[in-house]
KOLLOZA-595072 format. One line per 3 residues: number of its first residue (from 1); for each residue x, y, z of C-alpha. Coordinates in pm, whole numbers, plus 32768, in hexadecimal, padded with zeros to 4 digits. Layout:
<rs>
NUM	X:Y:Z; ... $
</rs>
This chain:
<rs>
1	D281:B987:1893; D36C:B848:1880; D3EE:B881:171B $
4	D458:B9F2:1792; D4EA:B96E:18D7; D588:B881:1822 $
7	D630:B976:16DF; D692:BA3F:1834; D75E:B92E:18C5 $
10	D7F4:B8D8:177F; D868:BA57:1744; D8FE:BA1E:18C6 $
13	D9C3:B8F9:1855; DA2D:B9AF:1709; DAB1:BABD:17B1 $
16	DB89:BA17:1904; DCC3:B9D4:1838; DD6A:BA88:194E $
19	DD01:BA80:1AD9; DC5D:BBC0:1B33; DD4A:BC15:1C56 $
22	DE60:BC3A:1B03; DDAC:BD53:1A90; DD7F:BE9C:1AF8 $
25	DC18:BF41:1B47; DB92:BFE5:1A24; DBAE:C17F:1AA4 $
28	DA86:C25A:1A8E; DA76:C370:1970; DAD0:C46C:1A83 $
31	DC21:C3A8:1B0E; DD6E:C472:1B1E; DE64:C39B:1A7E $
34	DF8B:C4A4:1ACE; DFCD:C615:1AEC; E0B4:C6E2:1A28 $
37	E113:C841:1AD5; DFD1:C82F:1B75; DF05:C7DE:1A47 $
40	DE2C:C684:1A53; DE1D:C567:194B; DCFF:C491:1993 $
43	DC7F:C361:190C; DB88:C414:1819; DCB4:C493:1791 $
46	DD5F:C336:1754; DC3E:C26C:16E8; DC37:C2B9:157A $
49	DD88:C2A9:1555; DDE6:C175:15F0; DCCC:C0BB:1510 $
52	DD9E:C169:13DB; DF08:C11E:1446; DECC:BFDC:1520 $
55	DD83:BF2B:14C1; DE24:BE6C:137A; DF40:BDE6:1426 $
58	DE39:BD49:1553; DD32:BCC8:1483; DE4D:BC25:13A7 $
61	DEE2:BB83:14E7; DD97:BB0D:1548; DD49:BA52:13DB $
64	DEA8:B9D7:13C5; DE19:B937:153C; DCC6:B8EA:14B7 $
67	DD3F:B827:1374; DE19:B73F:1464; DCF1:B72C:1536 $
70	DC59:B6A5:1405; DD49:B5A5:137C; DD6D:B52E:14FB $
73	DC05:B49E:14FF; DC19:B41F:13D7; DD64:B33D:141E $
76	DCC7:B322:157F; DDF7:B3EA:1620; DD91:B47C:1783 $
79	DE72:B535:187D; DDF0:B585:19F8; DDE1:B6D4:1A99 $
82	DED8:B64C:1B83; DFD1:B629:1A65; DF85:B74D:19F3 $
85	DFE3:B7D2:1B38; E0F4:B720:1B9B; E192:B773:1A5D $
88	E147:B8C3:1A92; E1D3:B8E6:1BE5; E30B:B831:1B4E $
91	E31E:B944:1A4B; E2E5:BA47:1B18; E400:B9E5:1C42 $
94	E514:B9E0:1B1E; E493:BB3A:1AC6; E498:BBDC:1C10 $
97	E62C:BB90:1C04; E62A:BC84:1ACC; E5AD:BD7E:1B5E $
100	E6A9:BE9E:1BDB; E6BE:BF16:1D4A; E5A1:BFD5:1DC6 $
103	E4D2:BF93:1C83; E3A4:BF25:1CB4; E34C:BDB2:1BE7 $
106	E210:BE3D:1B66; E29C:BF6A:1AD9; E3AC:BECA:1A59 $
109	E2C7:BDD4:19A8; E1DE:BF00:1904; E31B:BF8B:187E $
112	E36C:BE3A:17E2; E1EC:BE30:1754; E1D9:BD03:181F $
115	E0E6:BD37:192A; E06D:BC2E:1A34; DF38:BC1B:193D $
118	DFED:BBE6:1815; E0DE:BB07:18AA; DFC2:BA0C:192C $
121	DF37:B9FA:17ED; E074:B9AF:1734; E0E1:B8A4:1804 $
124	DF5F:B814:17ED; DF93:B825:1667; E0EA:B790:167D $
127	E079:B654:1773; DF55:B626:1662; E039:B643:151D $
130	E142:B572:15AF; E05F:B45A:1613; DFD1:B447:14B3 $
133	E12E:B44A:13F4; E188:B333:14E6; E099:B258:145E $
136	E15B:B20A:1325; E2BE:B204:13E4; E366:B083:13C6 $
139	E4C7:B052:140F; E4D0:AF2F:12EB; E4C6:B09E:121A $
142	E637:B0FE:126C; E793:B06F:127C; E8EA:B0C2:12E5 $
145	E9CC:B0BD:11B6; EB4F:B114:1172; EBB7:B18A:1021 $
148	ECF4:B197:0F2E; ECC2:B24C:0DB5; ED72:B21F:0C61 $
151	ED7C:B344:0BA6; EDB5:B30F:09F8; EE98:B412:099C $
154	EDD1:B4A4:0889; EC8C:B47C:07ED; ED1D:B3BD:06CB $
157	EC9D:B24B:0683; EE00:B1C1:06D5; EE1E:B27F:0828 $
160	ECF3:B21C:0897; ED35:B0CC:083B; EE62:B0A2:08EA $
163	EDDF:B11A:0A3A; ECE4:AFFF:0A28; EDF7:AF11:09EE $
166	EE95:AFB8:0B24; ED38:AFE3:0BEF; ED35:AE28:0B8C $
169	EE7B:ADF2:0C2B; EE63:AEBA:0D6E; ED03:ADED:0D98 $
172	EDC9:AC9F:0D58; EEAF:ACF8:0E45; EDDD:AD48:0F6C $
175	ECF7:AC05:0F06; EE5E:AB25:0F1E; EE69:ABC6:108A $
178	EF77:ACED:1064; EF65:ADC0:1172; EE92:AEF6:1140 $
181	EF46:B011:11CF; F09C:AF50:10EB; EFD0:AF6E:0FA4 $
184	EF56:B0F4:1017; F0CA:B14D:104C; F13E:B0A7:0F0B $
187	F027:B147:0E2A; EFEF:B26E:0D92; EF51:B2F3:0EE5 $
190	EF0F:B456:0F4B; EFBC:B4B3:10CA; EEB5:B4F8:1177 $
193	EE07:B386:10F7; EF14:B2CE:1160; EF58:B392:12B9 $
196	EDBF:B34A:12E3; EE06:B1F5:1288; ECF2:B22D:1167 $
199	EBCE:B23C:1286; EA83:B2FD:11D2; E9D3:B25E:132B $
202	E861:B23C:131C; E7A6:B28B:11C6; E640:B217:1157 $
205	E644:B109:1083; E532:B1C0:0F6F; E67F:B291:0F2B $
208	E754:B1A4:0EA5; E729:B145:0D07; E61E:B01D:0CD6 $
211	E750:AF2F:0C91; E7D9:AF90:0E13; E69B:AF64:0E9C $
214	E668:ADE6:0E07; E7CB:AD8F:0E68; E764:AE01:0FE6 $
217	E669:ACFD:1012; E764:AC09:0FE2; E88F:ACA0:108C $
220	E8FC:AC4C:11CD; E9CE:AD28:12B7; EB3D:AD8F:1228 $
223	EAD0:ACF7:10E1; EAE9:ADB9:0F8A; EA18:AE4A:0E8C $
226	EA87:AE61:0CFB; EB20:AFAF:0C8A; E9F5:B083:0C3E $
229	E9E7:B1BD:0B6C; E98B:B2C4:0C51; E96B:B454:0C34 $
232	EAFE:B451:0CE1; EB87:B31B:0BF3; EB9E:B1B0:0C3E $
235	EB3D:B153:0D7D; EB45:B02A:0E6A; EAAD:AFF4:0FA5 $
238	EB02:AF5C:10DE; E9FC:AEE4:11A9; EA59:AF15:12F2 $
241	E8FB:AF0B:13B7; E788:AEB7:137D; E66E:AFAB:13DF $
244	E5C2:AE88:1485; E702:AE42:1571; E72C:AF6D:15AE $
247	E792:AFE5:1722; E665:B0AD:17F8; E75B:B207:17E8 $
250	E764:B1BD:1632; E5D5:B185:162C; E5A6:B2C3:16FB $
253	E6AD:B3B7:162A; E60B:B30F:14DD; E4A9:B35D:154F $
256	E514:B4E3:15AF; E5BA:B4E0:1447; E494:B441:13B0 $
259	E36B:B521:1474; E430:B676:13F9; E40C:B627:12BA $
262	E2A7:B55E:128D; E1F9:B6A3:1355; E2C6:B784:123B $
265	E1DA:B6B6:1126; E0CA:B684:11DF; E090:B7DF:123C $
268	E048:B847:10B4; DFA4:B70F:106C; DE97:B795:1162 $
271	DE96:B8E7:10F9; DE53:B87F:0F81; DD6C:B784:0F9C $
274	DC96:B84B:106D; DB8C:B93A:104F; DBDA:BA75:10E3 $
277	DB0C:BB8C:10E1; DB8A:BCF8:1172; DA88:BDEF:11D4 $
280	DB45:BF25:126C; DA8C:C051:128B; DAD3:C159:1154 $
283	DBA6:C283:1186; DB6D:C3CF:115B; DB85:C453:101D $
</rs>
């Protein structure tokens, strides 16, 4: 009598990813859902067919939620139902200013195939996902950086040797303390570099050749890196802030940057190392 009372409660807590009062009763059999010219479409009649059309897209919702579940226990990532719903409500507000005049919210939100139900359990995954990819967020991980490129001519051996030679002496020159926006204007510069003063802003440092990366350790800020072959030419960097002094507003955009793309990886990372087995009833042949 305890095991079963207890494989009951865990089916309960299996199956409240969203608040009851979010989801509609379940209609008996004999429910009209509407009436066409006088002629009835009850729930009998939309019960096969919503498993068929709509049943794939749920269930994948709900192991999309189930794997972050997962992964959240295991990095001991937990989010509160007031969280949850304060998130939710937060959502939910902005929405409501979306919808037209004399629209209902709730319709509007079917027709977006974003019910309340859905909703909740989106934002629920998303509070859970974005806890976990904060884990591995550091600051020390980025830096603000200003650029200026030298482009060889050609291919050819002697082209690209002279654009070192001229990558060498536009480093010398900044290192003797020439002004930087002087040696932009009086280089082989592009416009728009020069009218942006060369700013790239904030980039993470794993992006920069291994050569870059050494050189930041050691850099301080509005210091120089060597010309380094890059994917554009030959580059050098300006350091013009460090991810650990960064300002609060800097940390926060960098984290929103950051989160975007981490829950991106992490998302198929789940999916393939998991096992995930799909048991939908068979159709009619």
């Amino acid at each position: 009598m305890i095991f079963t009372t207890l494989i009951s409660l865990m089916a309960m807590h299996q199956a409240a990813q969203v608040p009851n009062g979010l989801l509609p009763a379940i209609p008996a059999p004999t429910t009209v859902l509407a009436k066409v010219n006088g002629k009835v479409i009850r729930a009998s009649d939309v019960d096969r067919i919503l498993w068929d059309w709509a049943a794939p897209e749920v269930t994948n919702d709900l192991i999309l939620f189930q794997l972050i579940k997962d992964r959240a226990v295991i990095d001991k990532v937990y989010v509160t139902q007031a969280e949850v719903q304060a998130e939710f409500d937060k959502q939910f507000t902005e929405i409501k200013k979306q919808v037209p005049p004399g629209k209902d919210v709730n319709e509007f939100l079917r027709e977006k195939g974003f019910p309340k139900s859905r909703l909740y359990l989106h934002v629920h995954a998303d509070l859970l996902i974005t806890k976990i990819v904060d884990l591995k967020f550091k600051a020390a991980d980025y830096i603000s950086v200003s650029t200026l490129l030298v482009k060889a001519k050609s291919t050819s051996p002697a082209d690209v040797q002279e654009a070192s030679g001229r990558a060498t002496d536009i480093y010398n020159r900044l290192k003797k303390g020439e002004d930087w926006d002087k040696v932009l204007a009086t280089t082989d510069q592009t416009p728009q570099t020069i009218q942006t003063h060369g700013i790239l802003g904030w980039r993470a440092v794993a992006a920069f050749p291994t050569a870059t990366k050494d050189e930041f350790k050691t850099l301080k800020v509005h210091e120089y890196t060597k010309p380094v072959e890059t994917a554009n030419g030959l580059q050098i960097f300006r350091v013009d802030t460090l991810g650990v002094n960064a300002d609060a507003k800097s940390i926060a955009d960098l984290k929103k940057q950051y989160e975007d793309r981490a829950k991106n990886s992490l998302v198929p990372e789940l999916q393939k190392s998991a096992k995930i087995e799909k048991m939908f009833p068979k159709p009619a042949k």
